[in-house]
Z-matrix of the N, CA and C atoms (Angstrom, degrees):
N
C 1 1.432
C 2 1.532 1 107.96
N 3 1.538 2 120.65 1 126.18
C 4 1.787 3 114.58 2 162.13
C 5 1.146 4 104.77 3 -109.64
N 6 1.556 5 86.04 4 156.06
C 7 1.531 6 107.59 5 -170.59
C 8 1.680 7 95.05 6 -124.03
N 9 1.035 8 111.93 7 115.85
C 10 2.186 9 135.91 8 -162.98
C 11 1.643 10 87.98 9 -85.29
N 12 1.549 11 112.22 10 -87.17
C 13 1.576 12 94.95 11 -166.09
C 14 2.113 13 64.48 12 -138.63
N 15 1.930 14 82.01 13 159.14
C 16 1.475 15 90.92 14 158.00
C 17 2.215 16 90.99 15 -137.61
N 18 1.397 17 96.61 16 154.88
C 19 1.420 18 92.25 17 -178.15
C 20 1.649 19 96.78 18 -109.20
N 21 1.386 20 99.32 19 158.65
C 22 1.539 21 102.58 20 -163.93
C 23 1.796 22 88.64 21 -132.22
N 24 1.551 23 137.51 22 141.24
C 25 1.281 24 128.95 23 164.64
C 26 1.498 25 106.12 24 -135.74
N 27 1.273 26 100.81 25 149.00
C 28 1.483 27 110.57 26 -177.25
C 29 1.478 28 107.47 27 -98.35
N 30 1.456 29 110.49 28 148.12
C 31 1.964 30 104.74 29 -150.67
C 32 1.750 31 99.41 30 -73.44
N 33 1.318 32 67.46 31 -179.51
C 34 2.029 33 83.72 32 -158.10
C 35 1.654 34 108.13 33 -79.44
N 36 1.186 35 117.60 34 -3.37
C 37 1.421 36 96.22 35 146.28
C 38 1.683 37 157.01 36 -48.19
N 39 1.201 38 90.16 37 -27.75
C 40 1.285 39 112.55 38 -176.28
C 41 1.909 40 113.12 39 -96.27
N 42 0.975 41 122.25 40 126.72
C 43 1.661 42 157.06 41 -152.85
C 44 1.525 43 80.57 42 -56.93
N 45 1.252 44 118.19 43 -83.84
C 46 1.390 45 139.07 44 -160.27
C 47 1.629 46 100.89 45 -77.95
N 48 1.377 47 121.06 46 135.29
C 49 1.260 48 138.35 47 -149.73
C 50 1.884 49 101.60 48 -107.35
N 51 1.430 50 133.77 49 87.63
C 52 1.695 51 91.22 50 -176.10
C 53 1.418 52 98.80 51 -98.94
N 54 1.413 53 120.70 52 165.66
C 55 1.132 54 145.52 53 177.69
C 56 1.700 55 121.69 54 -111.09
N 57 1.146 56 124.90 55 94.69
C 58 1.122 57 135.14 56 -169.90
C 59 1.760 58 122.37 57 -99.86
N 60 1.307 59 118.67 58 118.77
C 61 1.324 60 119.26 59 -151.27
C 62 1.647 61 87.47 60 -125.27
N 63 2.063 62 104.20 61 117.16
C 64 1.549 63 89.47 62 161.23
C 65 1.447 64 112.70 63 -95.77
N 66 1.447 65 120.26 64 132.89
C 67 1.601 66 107.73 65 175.99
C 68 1.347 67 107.61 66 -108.34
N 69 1.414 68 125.13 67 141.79
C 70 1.669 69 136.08 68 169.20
C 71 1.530 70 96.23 69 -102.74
N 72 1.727 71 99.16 70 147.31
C 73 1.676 72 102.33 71 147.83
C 74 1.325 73 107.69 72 -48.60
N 75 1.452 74 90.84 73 177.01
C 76 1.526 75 125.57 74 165.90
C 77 1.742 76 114.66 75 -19.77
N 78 1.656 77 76.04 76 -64.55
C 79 1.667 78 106.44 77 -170.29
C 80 1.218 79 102.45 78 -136.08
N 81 1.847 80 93.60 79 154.38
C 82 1.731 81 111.21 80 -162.56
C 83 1.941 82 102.29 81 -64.90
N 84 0.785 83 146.15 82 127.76
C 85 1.000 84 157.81 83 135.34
C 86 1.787 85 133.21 84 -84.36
N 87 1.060 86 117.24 85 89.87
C 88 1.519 87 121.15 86 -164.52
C 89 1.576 88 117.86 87 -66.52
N 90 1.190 89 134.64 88 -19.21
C 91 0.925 90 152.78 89 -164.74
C 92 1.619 91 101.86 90 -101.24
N 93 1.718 92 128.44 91 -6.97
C 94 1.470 93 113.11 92 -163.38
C 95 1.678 94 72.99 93 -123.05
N 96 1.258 95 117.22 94 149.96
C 97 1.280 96 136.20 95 135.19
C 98 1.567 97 133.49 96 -56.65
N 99 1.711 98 107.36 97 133.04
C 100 1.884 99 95.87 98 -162.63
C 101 1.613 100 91.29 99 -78.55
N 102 0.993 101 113.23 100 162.21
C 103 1.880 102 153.43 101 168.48
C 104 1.578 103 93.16 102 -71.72
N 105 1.278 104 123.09 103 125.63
C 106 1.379 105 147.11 104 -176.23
C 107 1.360 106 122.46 105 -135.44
N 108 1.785 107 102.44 106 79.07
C 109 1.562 108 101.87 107 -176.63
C 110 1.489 109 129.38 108 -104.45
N 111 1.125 110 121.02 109 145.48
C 112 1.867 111 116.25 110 -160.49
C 113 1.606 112 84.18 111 -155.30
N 114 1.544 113 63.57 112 138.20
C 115 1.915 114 100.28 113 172.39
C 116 1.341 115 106.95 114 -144.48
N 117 1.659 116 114.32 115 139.13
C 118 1.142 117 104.10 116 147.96
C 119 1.368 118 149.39 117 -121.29
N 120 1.569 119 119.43 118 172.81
C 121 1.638 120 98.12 119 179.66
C 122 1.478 121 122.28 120 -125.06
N 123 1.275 122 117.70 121 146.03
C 124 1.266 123 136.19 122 -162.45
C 125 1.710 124 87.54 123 -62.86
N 126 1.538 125 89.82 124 140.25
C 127 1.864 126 95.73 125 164.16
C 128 1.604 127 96.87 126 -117.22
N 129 1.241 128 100.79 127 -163.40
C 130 1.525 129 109.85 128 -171.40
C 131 1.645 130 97.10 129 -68.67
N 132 1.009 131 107.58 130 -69.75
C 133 1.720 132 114.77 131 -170.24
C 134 1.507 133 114.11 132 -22.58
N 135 1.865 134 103.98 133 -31.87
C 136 1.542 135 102.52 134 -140.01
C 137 2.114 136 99.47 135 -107.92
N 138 1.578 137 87.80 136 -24.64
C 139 1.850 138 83.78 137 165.00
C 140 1.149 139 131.17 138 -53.33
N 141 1.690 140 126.40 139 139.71
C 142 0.816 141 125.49 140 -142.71
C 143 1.911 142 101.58 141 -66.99
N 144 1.420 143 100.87 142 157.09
C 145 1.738 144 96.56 143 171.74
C 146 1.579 145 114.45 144 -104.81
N 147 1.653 146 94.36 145 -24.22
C 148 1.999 147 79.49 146 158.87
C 149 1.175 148 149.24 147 -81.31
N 150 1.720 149 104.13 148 22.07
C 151 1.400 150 101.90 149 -176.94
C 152 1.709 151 126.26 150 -55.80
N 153 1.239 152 113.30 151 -11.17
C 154 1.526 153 119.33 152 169.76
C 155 1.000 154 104.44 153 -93.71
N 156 1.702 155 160.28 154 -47.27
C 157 1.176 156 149.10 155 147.61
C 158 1.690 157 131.43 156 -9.30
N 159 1.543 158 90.58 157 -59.69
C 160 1.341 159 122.05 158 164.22
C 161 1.294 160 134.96 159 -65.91
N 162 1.588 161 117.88 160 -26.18
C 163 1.264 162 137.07 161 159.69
C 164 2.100 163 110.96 162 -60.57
N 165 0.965 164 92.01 163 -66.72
C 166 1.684 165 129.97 164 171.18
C 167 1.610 166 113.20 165 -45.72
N 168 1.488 167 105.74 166 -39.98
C 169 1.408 168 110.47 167 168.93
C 170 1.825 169 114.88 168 -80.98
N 171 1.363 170 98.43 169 -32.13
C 172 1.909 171 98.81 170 -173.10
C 173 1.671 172 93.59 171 -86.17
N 174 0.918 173 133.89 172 -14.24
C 175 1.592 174 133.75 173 -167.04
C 176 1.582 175 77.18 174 -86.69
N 177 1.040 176 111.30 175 -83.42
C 178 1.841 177 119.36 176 -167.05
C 179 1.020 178 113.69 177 -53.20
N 180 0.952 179 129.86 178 -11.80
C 181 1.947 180 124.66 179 175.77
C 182 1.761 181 90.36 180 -97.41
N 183 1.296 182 100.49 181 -77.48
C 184 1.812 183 96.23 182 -176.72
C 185 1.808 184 115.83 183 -17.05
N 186 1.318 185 112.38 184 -37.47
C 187 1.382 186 108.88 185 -170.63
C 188 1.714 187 96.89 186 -103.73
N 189 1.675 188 125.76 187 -45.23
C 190 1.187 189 100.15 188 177.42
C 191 1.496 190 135.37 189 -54.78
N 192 1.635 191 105.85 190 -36.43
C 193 1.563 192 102.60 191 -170.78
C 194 1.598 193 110.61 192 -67.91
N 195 0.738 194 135.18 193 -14.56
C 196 1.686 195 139.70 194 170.55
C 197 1.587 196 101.55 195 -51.79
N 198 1.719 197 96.98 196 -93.19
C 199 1.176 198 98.33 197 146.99
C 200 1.783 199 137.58 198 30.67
N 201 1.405 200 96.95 199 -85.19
C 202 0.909 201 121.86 200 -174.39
C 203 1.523 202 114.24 201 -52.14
N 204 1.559 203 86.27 202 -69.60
C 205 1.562 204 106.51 203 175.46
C 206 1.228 205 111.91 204 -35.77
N 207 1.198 206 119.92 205 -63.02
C 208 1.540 207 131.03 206 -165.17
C 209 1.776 208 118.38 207 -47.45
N 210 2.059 209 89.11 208 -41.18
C 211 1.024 210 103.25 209 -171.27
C 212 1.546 211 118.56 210 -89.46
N 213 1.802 212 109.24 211 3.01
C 214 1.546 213 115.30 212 177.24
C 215 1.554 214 85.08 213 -112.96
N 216 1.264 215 160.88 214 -36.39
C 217 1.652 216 140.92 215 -178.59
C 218 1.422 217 84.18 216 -74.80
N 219 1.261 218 172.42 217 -99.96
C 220 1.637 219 150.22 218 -175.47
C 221 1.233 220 115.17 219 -2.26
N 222 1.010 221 134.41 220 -81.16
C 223 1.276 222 125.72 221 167.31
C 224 1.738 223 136.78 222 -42.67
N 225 1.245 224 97.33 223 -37.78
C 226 1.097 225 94.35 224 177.04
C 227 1.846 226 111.30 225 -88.86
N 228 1.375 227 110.51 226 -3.78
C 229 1.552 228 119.38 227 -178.66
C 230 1.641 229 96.56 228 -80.09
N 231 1.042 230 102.23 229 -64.78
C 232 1.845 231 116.41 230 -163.09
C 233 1.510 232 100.55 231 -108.10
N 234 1.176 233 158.53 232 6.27
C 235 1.101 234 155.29 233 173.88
C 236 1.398 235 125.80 234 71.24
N 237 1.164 236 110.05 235 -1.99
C 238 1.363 237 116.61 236 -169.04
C 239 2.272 238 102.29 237 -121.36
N 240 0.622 239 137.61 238 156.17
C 241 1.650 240 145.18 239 -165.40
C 242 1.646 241 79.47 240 -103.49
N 243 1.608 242 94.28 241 174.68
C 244 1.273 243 122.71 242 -175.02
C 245 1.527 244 125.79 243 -22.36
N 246 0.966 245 160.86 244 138.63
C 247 1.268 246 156.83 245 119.50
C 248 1.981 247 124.35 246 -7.30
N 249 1.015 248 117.92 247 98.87
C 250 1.393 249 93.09 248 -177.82
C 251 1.587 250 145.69 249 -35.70
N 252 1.166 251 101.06 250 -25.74
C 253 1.923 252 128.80 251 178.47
C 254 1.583 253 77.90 252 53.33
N 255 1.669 254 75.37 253 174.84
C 256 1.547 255 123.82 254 179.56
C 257 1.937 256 115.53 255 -29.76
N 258 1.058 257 119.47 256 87.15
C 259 1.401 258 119.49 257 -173.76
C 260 1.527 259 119.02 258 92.40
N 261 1.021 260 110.81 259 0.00
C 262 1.561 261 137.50 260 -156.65
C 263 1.726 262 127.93 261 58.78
N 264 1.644 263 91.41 262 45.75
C 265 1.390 264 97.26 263 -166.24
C 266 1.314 265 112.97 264 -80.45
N 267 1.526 266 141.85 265 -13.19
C 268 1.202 267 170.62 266 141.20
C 269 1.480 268 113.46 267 -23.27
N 270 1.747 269 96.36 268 -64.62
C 271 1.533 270 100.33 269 177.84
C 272 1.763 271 115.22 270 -77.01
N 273 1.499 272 113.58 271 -23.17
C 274 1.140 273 109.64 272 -170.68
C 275 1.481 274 104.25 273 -68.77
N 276 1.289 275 116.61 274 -61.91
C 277 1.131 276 131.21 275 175.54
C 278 2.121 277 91.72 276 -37.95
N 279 0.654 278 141.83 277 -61.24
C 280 1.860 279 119.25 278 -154.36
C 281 1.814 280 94.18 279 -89.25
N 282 1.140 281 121.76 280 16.33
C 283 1.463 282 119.55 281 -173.58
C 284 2.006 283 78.29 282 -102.94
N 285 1.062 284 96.29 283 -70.40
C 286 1.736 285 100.34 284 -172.96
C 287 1.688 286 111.63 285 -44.29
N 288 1.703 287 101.79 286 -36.91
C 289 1.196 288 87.37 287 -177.41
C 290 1.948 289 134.06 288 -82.84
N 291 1.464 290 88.12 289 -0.81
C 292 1.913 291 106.55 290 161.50
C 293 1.304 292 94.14 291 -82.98
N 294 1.532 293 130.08 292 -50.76
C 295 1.816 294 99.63 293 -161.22
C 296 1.878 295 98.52 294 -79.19
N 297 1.036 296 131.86 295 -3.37
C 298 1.359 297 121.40 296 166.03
C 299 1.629 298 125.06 297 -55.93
N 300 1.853 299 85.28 298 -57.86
C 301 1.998 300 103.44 299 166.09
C 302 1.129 301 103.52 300 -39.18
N 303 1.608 302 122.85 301 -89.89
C 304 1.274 303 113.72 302 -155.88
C 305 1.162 304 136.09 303 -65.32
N 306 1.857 305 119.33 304 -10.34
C 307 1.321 306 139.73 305 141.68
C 308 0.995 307 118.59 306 -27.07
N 309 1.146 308 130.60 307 -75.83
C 310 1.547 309 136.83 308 164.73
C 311 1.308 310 109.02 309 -29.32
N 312 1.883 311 118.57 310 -91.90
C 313 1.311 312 131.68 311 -173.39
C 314 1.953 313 90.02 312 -34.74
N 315 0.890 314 107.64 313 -60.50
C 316 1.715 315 103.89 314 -166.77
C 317 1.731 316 112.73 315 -36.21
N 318 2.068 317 104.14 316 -48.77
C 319 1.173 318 106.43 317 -161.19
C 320 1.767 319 94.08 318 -74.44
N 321 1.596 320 116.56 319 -35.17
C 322 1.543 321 113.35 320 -158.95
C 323 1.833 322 103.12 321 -68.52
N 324 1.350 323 127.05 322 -26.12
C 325 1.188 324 138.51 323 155.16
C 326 1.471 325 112.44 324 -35.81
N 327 1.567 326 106.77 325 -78.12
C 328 1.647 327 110.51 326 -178.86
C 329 1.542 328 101.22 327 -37.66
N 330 1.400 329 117.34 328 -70.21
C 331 1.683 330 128.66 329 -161.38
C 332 1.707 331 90.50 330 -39.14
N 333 1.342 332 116.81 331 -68.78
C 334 1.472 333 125.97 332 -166.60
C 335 1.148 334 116.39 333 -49.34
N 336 1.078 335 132.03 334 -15.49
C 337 1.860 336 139.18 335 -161.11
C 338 1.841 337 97.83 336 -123.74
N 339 1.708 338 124.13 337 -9.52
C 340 1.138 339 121.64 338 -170.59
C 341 1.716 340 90.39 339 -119.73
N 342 0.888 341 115.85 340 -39.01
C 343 1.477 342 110.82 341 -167.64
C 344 1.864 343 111.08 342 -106.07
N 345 1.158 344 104.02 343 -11.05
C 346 1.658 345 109.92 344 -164.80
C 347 1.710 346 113.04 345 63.68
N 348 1.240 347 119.45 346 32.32
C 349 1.647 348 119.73 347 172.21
C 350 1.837 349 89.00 348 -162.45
N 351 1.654 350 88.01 349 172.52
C 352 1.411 351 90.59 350 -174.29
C 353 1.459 352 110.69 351 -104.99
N 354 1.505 353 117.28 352 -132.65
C 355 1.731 354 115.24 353 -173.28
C 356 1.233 355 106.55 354 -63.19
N 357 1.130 356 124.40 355 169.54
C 358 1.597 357 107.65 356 158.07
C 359 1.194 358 111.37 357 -95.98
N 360 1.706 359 119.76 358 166.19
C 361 0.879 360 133.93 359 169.23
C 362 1.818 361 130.46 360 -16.94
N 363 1.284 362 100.42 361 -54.46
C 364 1.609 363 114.28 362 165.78
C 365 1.910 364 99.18 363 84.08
N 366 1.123 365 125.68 364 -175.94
C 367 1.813 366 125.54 365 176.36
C 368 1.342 367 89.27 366 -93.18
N 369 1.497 368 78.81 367 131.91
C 370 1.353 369 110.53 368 178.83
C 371 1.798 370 139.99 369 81.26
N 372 1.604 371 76.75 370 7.84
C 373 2.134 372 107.07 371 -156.09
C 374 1.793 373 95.63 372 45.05
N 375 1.365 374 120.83 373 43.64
C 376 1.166 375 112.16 374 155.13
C 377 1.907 376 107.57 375 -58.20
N 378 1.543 377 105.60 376 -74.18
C 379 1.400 378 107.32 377 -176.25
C 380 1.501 379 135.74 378 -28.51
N 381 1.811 380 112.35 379 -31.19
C 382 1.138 381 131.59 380 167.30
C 383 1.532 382 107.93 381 -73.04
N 384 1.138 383 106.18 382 -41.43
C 385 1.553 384 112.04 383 -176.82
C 386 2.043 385 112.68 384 -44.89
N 387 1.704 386 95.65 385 -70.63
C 388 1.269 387 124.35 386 161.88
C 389 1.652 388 111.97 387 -39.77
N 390 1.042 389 124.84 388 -26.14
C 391 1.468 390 124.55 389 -173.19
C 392 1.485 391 101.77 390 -96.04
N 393 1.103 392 118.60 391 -49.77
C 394 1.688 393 110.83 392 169.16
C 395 1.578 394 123.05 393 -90.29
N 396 1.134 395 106.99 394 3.49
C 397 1.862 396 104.08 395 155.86
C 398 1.768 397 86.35 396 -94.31
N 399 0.979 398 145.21 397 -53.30
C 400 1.685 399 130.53 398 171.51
C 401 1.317 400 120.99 399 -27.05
N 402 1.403 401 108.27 400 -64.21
C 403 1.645 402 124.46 401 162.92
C 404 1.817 403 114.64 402 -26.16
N 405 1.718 404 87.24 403 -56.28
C 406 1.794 405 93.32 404 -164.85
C 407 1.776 406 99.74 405 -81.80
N 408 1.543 407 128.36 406 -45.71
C 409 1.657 408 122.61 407 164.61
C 410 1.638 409 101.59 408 -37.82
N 411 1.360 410 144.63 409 -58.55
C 412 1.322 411 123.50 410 -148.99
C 413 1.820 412 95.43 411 -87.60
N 414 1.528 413 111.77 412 -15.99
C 415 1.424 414 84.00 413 179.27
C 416 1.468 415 100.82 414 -88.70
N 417 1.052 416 139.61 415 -9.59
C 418 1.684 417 130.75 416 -171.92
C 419 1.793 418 99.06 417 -94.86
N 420 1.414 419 115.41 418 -0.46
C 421 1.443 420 104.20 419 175.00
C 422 2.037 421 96.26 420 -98.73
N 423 1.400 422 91.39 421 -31.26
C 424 1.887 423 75.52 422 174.35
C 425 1.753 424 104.34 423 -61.14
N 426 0.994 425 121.61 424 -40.39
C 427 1.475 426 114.18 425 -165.05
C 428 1.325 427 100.26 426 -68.53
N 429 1.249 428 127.52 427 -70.13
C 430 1.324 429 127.17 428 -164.55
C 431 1.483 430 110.80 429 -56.24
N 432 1.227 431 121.58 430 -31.71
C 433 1.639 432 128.20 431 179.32
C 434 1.641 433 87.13 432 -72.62
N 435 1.299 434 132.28 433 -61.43
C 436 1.552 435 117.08 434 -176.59
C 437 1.336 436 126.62 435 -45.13
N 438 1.632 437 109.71 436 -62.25
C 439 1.231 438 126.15 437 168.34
C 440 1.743 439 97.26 438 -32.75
N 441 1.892 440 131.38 439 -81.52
C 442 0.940 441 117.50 440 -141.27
C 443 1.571 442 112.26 441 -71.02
N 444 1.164 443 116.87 442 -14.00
C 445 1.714 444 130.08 443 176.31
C 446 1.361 445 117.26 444 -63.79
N 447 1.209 446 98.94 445 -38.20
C 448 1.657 447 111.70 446 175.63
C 449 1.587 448 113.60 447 -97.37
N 450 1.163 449 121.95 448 7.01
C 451 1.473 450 113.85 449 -162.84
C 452 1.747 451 85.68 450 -119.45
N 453 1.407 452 114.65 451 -43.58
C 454 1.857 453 123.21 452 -161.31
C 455 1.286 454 99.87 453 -102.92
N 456 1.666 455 124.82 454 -42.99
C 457 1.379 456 132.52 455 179.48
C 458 1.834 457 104.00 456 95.79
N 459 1.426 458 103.98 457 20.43
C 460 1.471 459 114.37 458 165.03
C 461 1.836 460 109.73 459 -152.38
N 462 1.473 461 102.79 460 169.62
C 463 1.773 462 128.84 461 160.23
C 464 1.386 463 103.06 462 -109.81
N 465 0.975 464 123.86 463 111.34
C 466 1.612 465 120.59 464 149.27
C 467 1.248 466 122.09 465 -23.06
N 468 1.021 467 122.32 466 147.33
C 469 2.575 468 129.85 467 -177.95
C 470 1.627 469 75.61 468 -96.18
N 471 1.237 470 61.02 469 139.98
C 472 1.817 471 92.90 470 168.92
C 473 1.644 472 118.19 471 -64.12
N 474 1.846 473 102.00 472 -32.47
C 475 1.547 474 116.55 473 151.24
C 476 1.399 475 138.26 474 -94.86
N 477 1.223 476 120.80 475 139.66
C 478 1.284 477 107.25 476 -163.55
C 479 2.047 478 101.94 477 -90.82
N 480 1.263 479 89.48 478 127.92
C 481 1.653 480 89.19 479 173.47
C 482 1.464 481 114.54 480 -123.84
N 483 1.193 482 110.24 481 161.75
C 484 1.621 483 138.10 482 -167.01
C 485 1.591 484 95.68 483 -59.65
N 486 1.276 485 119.76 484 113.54
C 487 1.524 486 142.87 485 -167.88
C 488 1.585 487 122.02 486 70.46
N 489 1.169 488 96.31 487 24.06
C 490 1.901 489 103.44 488 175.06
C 491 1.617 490 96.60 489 -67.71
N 492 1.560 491 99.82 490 177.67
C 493 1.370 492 112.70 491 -164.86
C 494 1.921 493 93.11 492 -97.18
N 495 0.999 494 101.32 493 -32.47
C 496 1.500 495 114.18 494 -170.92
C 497 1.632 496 102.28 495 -108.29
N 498 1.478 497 124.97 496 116.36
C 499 1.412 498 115.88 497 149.94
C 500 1.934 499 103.19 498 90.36
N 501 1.239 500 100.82 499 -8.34
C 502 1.477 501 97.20 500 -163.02
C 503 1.242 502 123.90 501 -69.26
């Protein structure tokens, strides 16, 4: 007797659907073990729900960690962070782009301490990408924030006020 495919389903309680396929050779062979393949498929319930989170995080990291950079070799060149530009769109932009960093590192933390792994991958392992250039911005802002504390005996305010050393 062959047995071609038999389908096997796991009951309908469960979100995620698997699909279990037994396959035989050709011919019965007693001596080989059957091939046991399973996949499963996403139902509605079970797609992911951060895809806007996740969108929002690779958009915002992609542009903060640059950013960043720019705005820690500045500092550490001339001592002082960004320039305010035009309306202070310059500074706003590198103020947003630290609470973006540690947003991330913050959220990939939670995931890691709730799930035992970190973000996922995301399309394209952009999101993974963004999470470990995040990783490497918050450790080059501890250094450079150390370095400049110990080197000047200050951090720049995030605002610039009337007799600051920077911008004032």
């Amino acid at each position: 007797m062959e047995l071609s495919k038999m389908l096997l389903r796991a009951p309908s309680s469960t979100t995620s659907i698997p699909q279990c396929f037994l396959h035989n050779q050709t011919s019965y062979r007693p001596h080989r073990r059957p091939n046991i393949l399973c996949m499963a498929k996403q139902t509605g319930d079970d797609v992911s729900t951060n895809g806007v989170a996740e969108t929002l995080a690779i958009a915002g990291g992609l542009i903060a960690n640059p950013v960043i950079g720019w705005s820690l070799y500045t500092l550490k060149t001339t001592g002082c962070g960004l320039p305010p530009g035009p309306g202070g769109s310059i500074g706003a932009l590198e103020g947003v782009s630290y609470l973006v960093v540690v947003g991330i590192v913050g959220w990939s933390l939670y995931t890691k301490n709730k799930t035992g792994s970190g973000l996922p991958n995301g399309p394209f392992g952009l999101l993974g990408a963004v999470e470990g250039l995040s990783y490497l911005s918050f450790l080059a802002i501890l250094v450079v924030f150390g370095l400049q504390f110990y080197q000047q005996g200050f951090i720049p305010g995030p605002v610039p006020v009337p007799g600051d050393q920077c911008f004032g």
